[in-house]
ZAMARGU-4260 file (C-alpha; in steps of 0.2 Angstrom, whole numbers, plus 5000, padded with zeros to 4 digits):
<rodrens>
0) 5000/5000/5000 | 5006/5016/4996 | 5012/5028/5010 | 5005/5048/5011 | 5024/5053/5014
5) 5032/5044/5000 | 5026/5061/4988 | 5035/5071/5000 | 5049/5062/5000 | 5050/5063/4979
10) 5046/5083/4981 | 5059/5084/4994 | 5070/5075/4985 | 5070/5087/4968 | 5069/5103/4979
15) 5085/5097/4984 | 5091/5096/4969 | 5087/5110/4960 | 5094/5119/4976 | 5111/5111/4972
20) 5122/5122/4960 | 5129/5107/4953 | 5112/5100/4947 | 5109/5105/4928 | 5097/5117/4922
25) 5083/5111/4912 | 5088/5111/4892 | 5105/5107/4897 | 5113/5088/4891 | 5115/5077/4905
30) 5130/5064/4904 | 5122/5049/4911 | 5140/5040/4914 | 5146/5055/4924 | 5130/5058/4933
35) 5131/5039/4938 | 5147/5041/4945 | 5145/5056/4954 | 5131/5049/4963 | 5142/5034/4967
40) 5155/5045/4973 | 5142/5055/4984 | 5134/5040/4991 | 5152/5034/4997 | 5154/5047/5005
45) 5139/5049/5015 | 5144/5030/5019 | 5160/5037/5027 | 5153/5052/5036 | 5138/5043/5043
50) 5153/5030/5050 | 5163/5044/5058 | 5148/5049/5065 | 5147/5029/5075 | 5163/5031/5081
55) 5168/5028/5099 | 5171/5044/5108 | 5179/5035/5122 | 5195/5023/5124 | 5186/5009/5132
60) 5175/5005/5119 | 5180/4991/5110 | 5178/4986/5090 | 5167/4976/5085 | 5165/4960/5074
65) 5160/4973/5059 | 5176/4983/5062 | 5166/4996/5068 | 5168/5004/5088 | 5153/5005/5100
70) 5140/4993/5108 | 5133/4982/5094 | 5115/4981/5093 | 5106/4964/5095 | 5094/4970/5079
75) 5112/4974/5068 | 5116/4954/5067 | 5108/4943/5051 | 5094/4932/5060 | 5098/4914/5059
80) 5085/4908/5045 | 5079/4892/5055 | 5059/4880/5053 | 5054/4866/5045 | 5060/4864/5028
85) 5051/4864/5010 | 5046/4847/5013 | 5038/4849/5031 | 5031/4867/5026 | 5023/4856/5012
90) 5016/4842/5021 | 5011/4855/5035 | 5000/4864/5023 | 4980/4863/5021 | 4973/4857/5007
95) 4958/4864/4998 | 4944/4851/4996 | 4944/4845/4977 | 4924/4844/4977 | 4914/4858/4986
100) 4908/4850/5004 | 4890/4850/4997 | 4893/4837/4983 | 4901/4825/4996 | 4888/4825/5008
105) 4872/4815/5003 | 4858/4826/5014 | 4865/4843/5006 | 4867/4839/4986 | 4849/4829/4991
110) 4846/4847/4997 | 4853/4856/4980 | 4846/4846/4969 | 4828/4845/4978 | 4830/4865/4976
115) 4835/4868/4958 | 4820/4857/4954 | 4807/4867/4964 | 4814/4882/4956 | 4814/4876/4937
120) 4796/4869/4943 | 4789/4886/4948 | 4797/4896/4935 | 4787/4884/4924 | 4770/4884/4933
125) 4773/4904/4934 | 4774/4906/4916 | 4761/4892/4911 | 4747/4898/4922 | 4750/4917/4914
130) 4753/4911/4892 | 4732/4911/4892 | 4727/4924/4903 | 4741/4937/4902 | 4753/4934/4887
135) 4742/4929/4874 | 4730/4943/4876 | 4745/4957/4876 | 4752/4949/4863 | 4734/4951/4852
140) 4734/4969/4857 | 4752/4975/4854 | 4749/4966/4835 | 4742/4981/4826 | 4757/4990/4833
145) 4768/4979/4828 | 4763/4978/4812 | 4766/4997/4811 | 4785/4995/4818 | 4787/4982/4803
150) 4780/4991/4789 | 4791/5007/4796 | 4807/4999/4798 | 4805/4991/4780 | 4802/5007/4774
155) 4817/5014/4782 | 4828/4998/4776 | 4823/5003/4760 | 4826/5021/4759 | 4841/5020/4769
160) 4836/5032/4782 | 4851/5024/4794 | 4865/5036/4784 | 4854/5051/4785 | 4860/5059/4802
165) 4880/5058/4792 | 4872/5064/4776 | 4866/5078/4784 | 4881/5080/4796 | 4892/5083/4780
170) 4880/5095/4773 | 4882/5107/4786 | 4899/5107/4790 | 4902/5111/4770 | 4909/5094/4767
175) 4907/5094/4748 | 4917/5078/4743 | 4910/5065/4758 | 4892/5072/4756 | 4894/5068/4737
180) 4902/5051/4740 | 4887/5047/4752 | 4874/5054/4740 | 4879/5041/4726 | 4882/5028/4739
185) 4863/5032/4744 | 4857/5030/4729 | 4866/5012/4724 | 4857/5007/4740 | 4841/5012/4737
190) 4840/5007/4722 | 4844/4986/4725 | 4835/4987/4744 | 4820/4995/4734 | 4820/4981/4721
195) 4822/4968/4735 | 4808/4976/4746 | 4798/4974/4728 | 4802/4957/4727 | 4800/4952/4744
200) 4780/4961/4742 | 4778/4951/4729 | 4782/4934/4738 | 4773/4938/4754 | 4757/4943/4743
205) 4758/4927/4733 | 4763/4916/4752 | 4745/4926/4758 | 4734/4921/4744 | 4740/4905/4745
210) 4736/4905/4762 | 4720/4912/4761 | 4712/4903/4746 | 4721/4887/4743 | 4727/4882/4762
215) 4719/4871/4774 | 4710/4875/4787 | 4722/4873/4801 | 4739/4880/4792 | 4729/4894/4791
220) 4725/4895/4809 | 4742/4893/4813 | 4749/4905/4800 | 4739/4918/4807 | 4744/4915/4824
225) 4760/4916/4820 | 4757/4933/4811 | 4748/4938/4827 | 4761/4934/4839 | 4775/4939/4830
230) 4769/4956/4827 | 4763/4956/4845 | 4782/4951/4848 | 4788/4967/4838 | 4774/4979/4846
235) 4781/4975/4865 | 4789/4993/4870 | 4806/4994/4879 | 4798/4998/4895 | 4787/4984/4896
240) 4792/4967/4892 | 4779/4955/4890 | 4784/4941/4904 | 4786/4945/4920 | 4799/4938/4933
245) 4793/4922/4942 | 4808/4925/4956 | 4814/4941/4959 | 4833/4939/4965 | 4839/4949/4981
250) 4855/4956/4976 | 4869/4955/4988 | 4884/4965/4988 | 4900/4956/4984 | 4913/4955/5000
255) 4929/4961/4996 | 4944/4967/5006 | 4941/4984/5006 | 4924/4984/5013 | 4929/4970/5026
260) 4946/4983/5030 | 4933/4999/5032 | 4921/4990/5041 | 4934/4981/5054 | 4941/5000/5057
265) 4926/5005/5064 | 4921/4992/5077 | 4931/5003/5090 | 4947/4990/5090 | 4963/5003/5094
270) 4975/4993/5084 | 4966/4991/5069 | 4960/5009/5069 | 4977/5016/5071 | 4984/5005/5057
275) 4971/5010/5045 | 4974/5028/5050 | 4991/5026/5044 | 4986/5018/5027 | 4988/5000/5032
280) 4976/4987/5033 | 4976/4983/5051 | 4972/4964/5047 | 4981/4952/5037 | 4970/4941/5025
285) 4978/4923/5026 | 4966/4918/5010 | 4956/4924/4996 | 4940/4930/5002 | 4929/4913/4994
290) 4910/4908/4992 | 4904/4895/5006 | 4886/4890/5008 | 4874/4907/5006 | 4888/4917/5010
295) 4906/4923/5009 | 4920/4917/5018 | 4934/4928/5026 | 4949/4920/5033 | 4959/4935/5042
300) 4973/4937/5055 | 4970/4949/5067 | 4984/4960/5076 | 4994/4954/5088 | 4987/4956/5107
305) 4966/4955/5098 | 4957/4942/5100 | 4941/4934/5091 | 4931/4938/5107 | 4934/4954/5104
310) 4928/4955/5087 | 4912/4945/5095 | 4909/4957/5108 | 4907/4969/5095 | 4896/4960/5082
315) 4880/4974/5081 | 4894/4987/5076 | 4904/4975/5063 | 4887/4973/5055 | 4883/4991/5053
320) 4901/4991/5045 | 4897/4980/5033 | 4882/4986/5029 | 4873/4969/5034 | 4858/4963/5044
325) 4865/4958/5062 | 4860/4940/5057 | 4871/4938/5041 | 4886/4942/5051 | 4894/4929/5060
330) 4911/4930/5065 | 4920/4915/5074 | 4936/4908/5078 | 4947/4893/5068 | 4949/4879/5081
335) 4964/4872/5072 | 4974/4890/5074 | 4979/4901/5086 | 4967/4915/5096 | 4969/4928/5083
340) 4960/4917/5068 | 4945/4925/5065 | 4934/4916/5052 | 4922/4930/5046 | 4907/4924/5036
345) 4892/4938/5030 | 4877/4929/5024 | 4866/4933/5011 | 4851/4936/5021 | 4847/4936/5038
350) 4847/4918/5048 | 4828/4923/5055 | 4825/4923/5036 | 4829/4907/5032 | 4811/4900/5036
355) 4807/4883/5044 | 4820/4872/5046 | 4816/4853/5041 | 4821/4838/5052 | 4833/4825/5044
360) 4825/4812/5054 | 4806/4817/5050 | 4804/4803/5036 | 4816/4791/5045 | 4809/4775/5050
365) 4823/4774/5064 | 4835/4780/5072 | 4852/4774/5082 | 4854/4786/5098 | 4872/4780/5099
370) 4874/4789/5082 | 4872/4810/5083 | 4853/4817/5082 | 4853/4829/5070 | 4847/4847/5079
375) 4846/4860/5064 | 4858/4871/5056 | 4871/4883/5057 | 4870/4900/5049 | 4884/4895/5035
380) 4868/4882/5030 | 4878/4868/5039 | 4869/4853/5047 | 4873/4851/5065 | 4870/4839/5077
385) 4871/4833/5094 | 4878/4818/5103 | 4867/4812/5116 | 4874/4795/5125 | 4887/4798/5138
390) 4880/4818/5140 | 4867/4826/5148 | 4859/4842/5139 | 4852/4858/5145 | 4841/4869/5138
395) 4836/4885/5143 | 4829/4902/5133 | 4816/4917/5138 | 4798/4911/5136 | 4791/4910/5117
400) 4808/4908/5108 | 4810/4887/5104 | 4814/4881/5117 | 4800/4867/5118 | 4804/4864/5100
405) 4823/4861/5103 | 4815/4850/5118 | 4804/4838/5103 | 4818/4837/5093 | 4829/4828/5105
410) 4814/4816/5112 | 4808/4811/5095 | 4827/4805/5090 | 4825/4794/5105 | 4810/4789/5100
415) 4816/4781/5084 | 4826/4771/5095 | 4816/4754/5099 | 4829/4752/5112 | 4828/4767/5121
420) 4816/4769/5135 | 4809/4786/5134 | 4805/4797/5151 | 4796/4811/5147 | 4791/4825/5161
425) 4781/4843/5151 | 4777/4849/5170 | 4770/4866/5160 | 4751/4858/5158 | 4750/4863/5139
430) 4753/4846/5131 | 4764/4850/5120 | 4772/4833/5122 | 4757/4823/5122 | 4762/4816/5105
435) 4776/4803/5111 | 4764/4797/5126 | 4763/4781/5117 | 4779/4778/5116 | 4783/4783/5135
440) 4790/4771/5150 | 4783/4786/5160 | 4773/4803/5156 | 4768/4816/5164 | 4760/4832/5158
445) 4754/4845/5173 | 4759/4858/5183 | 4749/4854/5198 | 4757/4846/5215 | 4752/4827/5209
450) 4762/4830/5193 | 4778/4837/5199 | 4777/4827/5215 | 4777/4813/5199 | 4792/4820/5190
455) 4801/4820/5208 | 4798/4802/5210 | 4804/4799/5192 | 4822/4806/5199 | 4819/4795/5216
460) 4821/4780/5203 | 4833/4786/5188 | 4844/4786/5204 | 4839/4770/5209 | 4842/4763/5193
465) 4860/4771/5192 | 4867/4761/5206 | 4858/4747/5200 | 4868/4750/5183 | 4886/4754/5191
470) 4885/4736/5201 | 4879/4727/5186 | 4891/4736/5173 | 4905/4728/5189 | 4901/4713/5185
475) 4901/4711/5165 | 4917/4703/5158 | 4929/4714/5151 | 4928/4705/5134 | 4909/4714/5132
480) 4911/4729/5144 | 4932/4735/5141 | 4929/4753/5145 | 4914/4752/5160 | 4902/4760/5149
485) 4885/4756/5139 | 4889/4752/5120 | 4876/4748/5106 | 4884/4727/5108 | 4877/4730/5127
490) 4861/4739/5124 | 4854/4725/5111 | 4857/4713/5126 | 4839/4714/5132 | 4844/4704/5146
495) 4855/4713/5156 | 4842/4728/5156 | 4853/4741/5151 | 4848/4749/5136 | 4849/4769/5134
500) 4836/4779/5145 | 4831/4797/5141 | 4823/4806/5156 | 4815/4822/5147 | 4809/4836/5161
505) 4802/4852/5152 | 4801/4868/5161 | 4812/4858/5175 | 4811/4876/5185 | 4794/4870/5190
510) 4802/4855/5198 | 4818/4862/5208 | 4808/4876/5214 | 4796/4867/5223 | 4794/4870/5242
515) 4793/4852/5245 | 4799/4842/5232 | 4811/4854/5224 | 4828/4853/5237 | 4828/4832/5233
520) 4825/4831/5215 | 4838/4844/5214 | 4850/4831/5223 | 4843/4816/5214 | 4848/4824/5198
525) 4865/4830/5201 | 4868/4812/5206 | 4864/4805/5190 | 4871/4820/5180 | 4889/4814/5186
530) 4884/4797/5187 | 4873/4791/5176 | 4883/4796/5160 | 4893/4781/5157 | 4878/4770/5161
535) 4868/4775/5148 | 4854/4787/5159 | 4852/4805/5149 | 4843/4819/5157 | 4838/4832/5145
540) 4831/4848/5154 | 4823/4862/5149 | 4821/4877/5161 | 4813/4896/5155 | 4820/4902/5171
545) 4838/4899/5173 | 4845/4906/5190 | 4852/4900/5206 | 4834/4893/5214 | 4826/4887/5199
550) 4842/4877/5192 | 4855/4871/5205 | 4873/4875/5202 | 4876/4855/5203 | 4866/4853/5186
555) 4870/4868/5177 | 4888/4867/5182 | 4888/4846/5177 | 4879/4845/5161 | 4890/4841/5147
560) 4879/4849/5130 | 4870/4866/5132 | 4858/4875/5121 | 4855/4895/5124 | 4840/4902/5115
565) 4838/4921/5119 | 4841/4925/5140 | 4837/4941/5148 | 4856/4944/5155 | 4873/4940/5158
570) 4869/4928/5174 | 4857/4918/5164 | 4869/4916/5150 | 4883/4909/5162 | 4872/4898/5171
575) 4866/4890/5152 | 4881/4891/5142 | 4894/4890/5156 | 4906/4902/5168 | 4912/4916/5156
580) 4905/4912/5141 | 4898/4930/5140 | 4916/4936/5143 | 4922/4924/5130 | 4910/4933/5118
585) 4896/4916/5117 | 4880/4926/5120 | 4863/4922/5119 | 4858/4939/5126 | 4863/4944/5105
590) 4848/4937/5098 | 4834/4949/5097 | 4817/4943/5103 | 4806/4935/5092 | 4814/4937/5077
595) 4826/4925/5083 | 4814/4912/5091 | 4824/4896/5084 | 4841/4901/5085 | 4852/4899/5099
600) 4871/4896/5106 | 4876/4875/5106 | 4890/4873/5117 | 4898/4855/5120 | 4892/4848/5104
605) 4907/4853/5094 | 4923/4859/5097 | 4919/4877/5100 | 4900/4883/5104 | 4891/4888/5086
610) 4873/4896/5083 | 4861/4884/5077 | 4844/4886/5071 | 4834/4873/5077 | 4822/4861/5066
615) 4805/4865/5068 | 4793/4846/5072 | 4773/4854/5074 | 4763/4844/5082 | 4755/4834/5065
620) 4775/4829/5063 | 4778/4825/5079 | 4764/4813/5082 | 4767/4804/5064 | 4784/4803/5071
625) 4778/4794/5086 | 4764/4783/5076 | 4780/4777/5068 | 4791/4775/5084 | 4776/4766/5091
630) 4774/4754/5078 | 4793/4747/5077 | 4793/4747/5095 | 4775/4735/5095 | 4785/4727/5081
635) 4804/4722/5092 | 4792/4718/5110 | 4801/4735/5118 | 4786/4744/5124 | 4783/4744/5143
640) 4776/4755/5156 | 4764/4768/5153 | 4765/4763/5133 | 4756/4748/5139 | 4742/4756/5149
645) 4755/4749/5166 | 4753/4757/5183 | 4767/4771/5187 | 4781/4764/5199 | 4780/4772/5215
650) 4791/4777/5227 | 4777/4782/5241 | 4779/4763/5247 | 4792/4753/5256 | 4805/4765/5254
655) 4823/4767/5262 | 4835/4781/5269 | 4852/4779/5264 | 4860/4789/5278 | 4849/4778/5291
660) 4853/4764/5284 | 4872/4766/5287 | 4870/4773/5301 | 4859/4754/5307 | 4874/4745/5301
665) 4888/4756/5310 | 4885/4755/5328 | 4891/4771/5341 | 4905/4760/5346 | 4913/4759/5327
670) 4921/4777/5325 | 4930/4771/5310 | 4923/4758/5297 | 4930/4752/5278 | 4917/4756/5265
675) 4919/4737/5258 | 4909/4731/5277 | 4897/4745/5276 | 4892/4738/5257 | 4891/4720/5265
680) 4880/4724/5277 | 4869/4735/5268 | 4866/4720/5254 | 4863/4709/5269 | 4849/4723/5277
685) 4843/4726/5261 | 4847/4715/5248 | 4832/4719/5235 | 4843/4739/5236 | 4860/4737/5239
690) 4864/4718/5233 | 4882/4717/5222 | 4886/4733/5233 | 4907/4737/5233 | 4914/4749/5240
695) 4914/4760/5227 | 4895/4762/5226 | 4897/4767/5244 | 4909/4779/5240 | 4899/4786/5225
700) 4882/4785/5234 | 4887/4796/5250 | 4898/4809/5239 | 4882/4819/5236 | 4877/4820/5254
705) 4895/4827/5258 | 4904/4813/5267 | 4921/4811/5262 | 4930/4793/5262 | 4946/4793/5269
710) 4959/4781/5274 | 4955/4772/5290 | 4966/4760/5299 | 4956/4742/5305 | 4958/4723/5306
715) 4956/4712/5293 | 4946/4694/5298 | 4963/4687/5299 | 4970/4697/5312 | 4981/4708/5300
720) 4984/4727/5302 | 4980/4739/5286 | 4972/4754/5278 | 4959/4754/5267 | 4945/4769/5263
725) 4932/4772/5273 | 4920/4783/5282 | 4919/4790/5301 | 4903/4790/5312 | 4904/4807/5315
730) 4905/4813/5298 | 4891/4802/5293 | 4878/4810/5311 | 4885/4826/5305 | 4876/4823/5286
735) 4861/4819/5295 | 4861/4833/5305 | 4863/4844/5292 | 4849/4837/5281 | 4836/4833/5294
740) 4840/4854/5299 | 4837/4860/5280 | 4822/4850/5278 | 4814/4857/5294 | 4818/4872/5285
745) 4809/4872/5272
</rodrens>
């Protein structure tokens, strides 16, 4: 780029020589050879001076390696050129795709093709719908005029009227020779066009006699149709073409450097702005700006010390930079590249604009949960998914912007899943998961104490059923159970009862703010959040109101996948998306109500959190969805539960007390006791609960209730000294305590 001092320097430069006697006046002949070696002789010298100059003015200093005295600078030595060579530079490098990503995946060129046909289709259905109500009459009444236009530009043809304007031109500027030289060139020409207009009169009278006396009946139909429409074709004016257009195109400025340059000035960033000032760029564009999806793609290094947060945090004014709609521009960082990648990509229209978003899975017979559900897309027109065994998923937005759609999406992918026993807790009363109730081990749809007193037993048991999982994954052979986890190999083992399980709780708010059910779901629920993971129980909870008493810290801080649709603040947006994730430039408080009901923030899903727009299932496509599920789940014997019209477990009978129950085993005179005896004597007190109990289940059961294990000296049933984990009486009266306290609480 061109700097604004280098004309100074050129005008400096010639003042200065014109100021020197020894420069030549202009018209005087310059010897290049001596003027060559004059300047070589001055430049020399200015070499010698600018030495004398360095010299050392005292007699310490020493010479240095160049010959020259003074301190040497560590900027006056030659860097050592070092890296990886031409060959590891080579295989280090990135390599563009040879086919856009579109051709290569199956949905999207599906996608492409499915499009281009609906718009040849309606281009065609446009036009053929207007030919005999619209066209064809214009065409009859522009006719007579066309006819007119065809006689008249015959008529000037033949007289030559084209070379009239020169003719004349030479006439008045007294050009006697040209004018004379057109005049007989006018007149050769008038004289063979009028012959051949004759001629040509002759042959069209003879065509129309024909026509009208000795054709049939038809060709003379068609010849005068043909006479119609043509001249109507000829009597169209400029103005007013007969077709109109069946799509109208949104033209879309093209991204270019400059704009991106002038646009990235003026977000308020110091260090760009100052560089721009200066007539740099202040970025550094690491590739050609390219086409990807509905969009353009810039790839752009940023200055040093700026990161793609910032850039983020300042998304409303990059947008009105670029001239754009807030949801076209969506800057983001390169996971494969250092914090100061910034992949800038401006859409064509806004993401709010790009309608409803279909389902992948709406016309799927089935569905393996082990494999990703597929959630929506991202604004680049990306499908995106979600992972759902081994996580827990939380979902949170202000009321009214898709959050209960997010919510169907998920619980209809498990229900294409025979295998998967399905949960499903609405505690908002509108029934807007009514649809999958025949697909359900247990449903629930209320907001009234009965149905969230039903929802808190549901917990009670997903807890349950966790320890009952961790002592049977213990004993599965490591040939079917190597990484202690549920696999697809295990889940189609009916059998050993441990196929996936979704536990669904929309609007869970309702639930952990309850005065009397609400402080022990919340506990039930961070147990199975940590726990339940790698034993194939997934809670997937939805909550309008995300703060510190509708969602316990233990949840929000343990959930592996979050989704944020549009929050009111800061607070809500951390306790959805994560601690500083609004510092970190992720926020859902960006999406601007209503207009943005569908899109929110997925965190967890993929390497870095992305804005998807969600797929939109209605309640028709939901409940054909769930016909389906129903139907290959009749079909594999995997309904049960509430599916079948079966009474609801219930945790209102024989119950236990887990803390009691240790502390029945561990009498006042055992201060100290190894959690191996306390699982022993709890499958022996209860061996319907706690049977196959180690000591790790104690351990992992009391964790929650905040009693630490420890090591604790004992005897073994042989007489021999050691130290193995356990708990202390006191700590475990001191639990109790604390509990029995909060409860009378509240």
């Amino acid at each position: 780029m061109k700097h604004p001092d280098d004309d100074n320097e050129l005008f400096n430069r010639l003042e200065a020589e014109m100021a020197d006697p020894g420069t030549p006046a202009r018209g005087d002949v310059v010897d290049l050879d001596k003027a060559r070696t004059a300047r070589g002789e001055s430049a020399d010298s200015t070499a010698d001076r600018s030495a004398d100059s360095r010299a050392p003015e005292s007699p310490d200093s020493q010479p240095t390696e160049s010959g020259e005295g003074g301190p040497t600078l560590v900027d006056q030595k030659v860097p050592t050129v070092s890296g990886p060579g031409l060959v590891d530079r080579i295989k280090n490098s990135k390599r563009l795709d040879v086919f856009p990503a579109w051709t290569k995946s199956r949905t999207e060129f599906t996608e492409a093709l499915g499009w281009l046909a609906g718009h040849v289709g309606h281009t065609i259905a446009f036009h053929a719908v207007r030919v005999p109500f619209l066209y064809l009459p214009k065409l009859v009444w522009r006719s007579p005029r066309g006819a007119l236009n065809l006689l008249g530009r015959i008529g000037r043809w033949a007289m030559d009227a084209e070379g009239e304007r020169l003719r004349q031109y030479t006439a008045t500027s007294e050009q006697v020779d040209e004018y004379l030289k057109l005049s007989r060139q006018r007149d050769r020409r008038v004289r063979l066009r009028t012959i051949l207009t004759i001629l040509g009169g002759i042959v069209a009278l003879g065509i129309g006699l024909f026509l009208v006396f000795g054709a049939q009946p038809m060709t003379q139909v068609i010849a005068a149709t043909l006479l119609v429409l043509g001249c109507g074709v000829a009597g169209a004016p400029a103005d007013a073409p007969l077709a109109t257009r069946a799509v109208i195109k949104t033209e879309v400025q093209k991204l270019t450097s400059d704009i991106v340059v002038k646009a990235m000035a003026s977000i308020g960033i110091g260090q760009i702005a100052s560089a721009v000032a200066k007539g740099q760029d202040g970025i550094r564009f690491v590739a050609p700006i390219t086409r990807e999806g509905p969009g353009w793609r810039a790839d752009i290094d940023l200055p040093l010390g700026v990161t793609v947060a910032d850039v983020a945090d300042r998304r409303a004014r990059l947008a009105s930079g670029l001239r754009r709609p807030l949801g076209c521009v969506w800057p983001d960082a390169d996971p494969n590249e250092h914090e100061g990648r910034l992949i800038l990509w401006v859409g064509d229209r806004d993401l709010s604009k790009t309608g409803i978003v279909k389902w992948q899975l709406a016309n799927a017979r089935r569905h393996d949960i082990f494999k990703r559900n597929p959630f929506g897309i991202d604004p680049r027109g990306r499908a995106q998914s979600v992972p759902m065994i081994q996580h827990n998923i939380l979902i949170g937005s202000l009321p009214g912007q898709g959050k209960t759609a997010s919510v169907r999406v998920l619980a209809c992918g498990a229900a294409l899943d025979p295998s998967v026993e399905l949960w499903l807790h609405e505690n908002k009363g509108t029934g807007d998961l009514d649809s999958l109730e025949c697909v359900s081990h247990r449903f629930v749809s209320g907001i009234d104490d009965d149905s969230i007193k039903y929802a808190a037993d549901s917990l009670k048991l997903l807890r349950a059923e966790v320890m009952r999982r961790a002592a049977a994954i213990k004993k599965l052979p490591r040939d079917l159970c190597p990484d202690k986890r549920i696999t697809r190999q295990i889940a189609d083992k009916r059998s050993l009862k441990l196929w996936p399980l979704v536990g669904v709780f929309d609007e869970c708010q309702n639930l952990f703010a309850h005065p009397k059910y609400g402080k022990q779901a919340g506990e039930d629920a961070e147990f199975i959040i940590k726990l339940g993971r790698a034993l194939g129980v997934i809670l997937v909870l939805a909550t309008q109101r995300p703060d510190k008493d509708s969602l316990p810290t233990g949840i929000s801080g343990n959930v592996s996948i979050r989704f944020a649709l549009k929050v009111a603040g800061q607070v809500e947006n951390d306790m959805i998306l994560g601690t500083s994730a609004y510092k970190n430039g992720v926020r859902a408080t960006s999406f601007r109500p209503e207009i943005d009901a569908g899109n929110g923030y997925l965190a967890g899903a993929t390497a870095l959190p992305v804005v998807v727009r969600t797929a939109y299932l209605d309640d028709n496509a939901t409940h054909a969805i769930a016909q389906r599920a129903h139907a290959l789940r009749k079909a594999e014997g995997t309904l049960s539960g509430h599916a079948l019209g079966e009474e609801a477990e219930s945790t209102t009978g024989p119950s236990y007390d887990l803390l009691a129950d240790v502390a029945a085993i561990v009498p006042p005179t055992e201060e100290r006791v190894w959690n191996e005896r306390i699982a022993a004597r709890l499958a022996e007190l209860r061996p319907e609960v706690y049977g196959g109990w180690k000591g790790e289940n104690v351990t992992s059961a009391l964790k929650p209730h905040g009693i630490k294990t420890r090591d604790v000296a004992g005897t073994t049933d042989d007489g021999t000294r050691t130290t193995r984990r356990g708990i202390t009486r006191a700590d475990l009266l001191t639990a109790i305590a604390e509990r029995d306290e909060k409860r009378g609480a509240a």
